[in-house]
N, C-alpha and C positions, 0 to 999 in steps of 0.2 A: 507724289514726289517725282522730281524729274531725273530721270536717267543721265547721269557722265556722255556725253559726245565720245566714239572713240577716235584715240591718232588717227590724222591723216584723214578726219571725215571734212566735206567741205563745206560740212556747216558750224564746223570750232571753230570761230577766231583769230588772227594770229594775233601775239601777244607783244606789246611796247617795250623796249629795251633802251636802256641809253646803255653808249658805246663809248669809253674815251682812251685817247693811247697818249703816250707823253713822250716829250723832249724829241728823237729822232723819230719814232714812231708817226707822230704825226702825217710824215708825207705818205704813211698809206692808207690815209683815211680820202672820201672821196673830197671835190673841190667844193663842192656847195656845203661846207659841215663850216657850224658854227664852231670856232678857237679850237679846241684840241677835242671835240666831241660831233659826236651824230645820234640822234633819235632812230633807232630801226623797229620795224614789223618784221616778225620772225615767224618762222614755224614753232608750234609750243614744243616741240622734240629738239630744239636747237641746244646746244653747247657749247661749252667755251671753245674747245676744238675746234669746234665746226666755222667757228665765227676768226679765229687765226689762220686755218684757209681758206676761208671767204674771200680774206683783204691782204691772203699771202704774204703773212706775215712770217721771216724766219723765225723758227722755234728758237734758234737759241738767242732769238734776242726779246721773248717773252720770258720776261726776269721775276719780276714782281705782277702777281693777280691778283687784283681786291675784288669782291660783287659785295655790293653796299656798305664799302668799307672794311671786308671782313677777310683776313687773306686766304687765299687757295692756294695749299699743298704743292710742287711741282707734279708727283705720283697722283695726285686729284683733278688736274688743270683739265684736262683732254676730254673726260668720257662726266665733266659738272655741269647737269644740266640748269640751265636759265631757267627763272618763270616772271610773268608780266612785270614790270615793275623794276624789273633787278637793274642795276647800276655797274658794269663791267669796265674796272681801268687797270691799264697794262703797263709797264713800263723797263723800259729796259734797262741792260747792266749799267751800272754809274759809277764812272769814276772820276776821281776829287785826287786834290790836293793841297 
């Protein structure tokens, strides 16, 4: 039976993530990203956190966090880690009238 790879060895991986942010959001994602989304290769230790200073995103304008749909807590956001696969969309405060 084969042994777990451990973090940070460099023969793990790294694991596909789509990335999407909305409405203002958008301009910090980079230029070559398809409509309001990007495919990324990650390190499998990544987090939501980690990926909002990536793309220097202000915190207080990360409002709303779904991963595959499913929303993330504010007290949960920072320290939720990704795994291959997950679907990460952001979006910020909105206001209507």
């Amino acid at each position: 039976m084969a042994r777990p790879m451990p973090r940070g060895s460099p023969f793990r991986p790294n694991m596909k993530i789509t990335f999407k942010l909305f409405a203002t959001l958008t301009d910090y994602l980079p230029a070559e990203r398809q409509y309001n989304a990007v495919e990324l290769e990650v390190d499998p230790a990544t987090t939501i956190g980690s990926l909002v200073a990536r793309f220097n995103l202000p915190e207080k304008l990360v409002h709303l966090v779904l991963v595959n749909g499913v929303y993330v807590a504010p007290e949960e956001r920072m320290a939720r880690a990704l795994v291959d696969g997950d679907t990460l969309a952001i979006w910020p405060p909105v206001a209507g009238g």
